[in-house]
C-alpha positions in Angstrom: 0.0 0.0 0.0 2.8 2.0 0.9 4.0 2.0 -3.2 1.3 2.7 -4.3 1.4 6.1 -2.4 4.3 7.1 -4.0 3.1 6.1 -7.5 0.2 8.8 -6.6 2.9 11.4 -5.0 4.7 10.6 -8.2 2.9 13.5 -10.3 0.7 10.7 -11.5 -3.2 11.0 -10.7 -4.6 8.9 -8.1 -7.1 7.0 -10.4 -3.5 5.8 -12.2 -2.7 4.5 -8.5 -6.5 3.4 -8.4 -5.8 1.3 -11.8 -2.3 -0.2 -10.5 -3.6 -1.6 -7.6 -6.7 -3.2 -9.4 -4.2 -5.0 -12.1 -2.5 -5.6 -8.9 -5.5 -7.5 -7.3 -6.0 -9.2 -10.7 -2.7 -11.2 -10.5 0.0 -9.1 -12.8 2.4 -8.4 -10.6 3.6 -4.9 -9.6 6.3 -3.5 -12.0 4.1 -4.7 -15.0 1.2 -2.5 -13.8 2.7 0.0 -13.0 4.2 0.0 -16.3 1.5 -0.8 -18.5 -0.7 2.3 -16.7 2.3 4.5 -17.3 2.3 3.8 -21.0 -1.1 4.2 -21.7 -1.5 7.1 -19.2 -0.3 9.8 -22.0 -2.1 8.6 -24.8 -5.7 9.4 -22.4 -6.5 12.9 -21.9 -8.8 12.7 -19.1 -8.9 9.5 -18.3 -10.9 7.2 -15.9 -10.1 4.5 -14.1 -12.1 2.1 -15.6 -10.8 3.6 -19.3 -6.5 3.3 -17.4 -7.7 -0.4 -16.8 -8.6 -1.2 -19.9 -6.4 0.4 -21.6 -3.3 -1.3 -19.6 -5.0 -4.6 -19.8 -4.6 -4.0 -23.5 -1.2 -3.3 -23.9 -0.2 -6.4 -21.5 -1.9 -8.5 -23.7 0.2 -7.4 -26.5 3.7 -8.0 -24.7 
């Protein structure tokens, strides 16, 4: 819980934190969410959580 503080303090939004920690609860593990969300997060203008999710489920799909 304590990382995914920092991911928020990071300059990042807190529904990006939101969307980490639901990949996280859906088994990827930490590094890869928090990578995939951070990939897709510039491509989304104002995004959502539920648009971050799917948008990061997405790209791990592809790798």
């Amino acid at each position: 819980k304590e990382k995914m503080k920092g991911y928020a303090a990071a300059g990042r939004p807190p529904k990006a934190a939101d969307a980490v920690s639901a990949l996280i609860s859906l088994g990827f593990p930490p590094a890869e969410a928090e990578d995939a969300v951070a990939a897709v997060l510039p491509g989304l203008p104002e995004p959502d959580v539920q648009s971050l999710i799917r948008a990061a489920l997405a790209r791990l799909r592809e790798e």
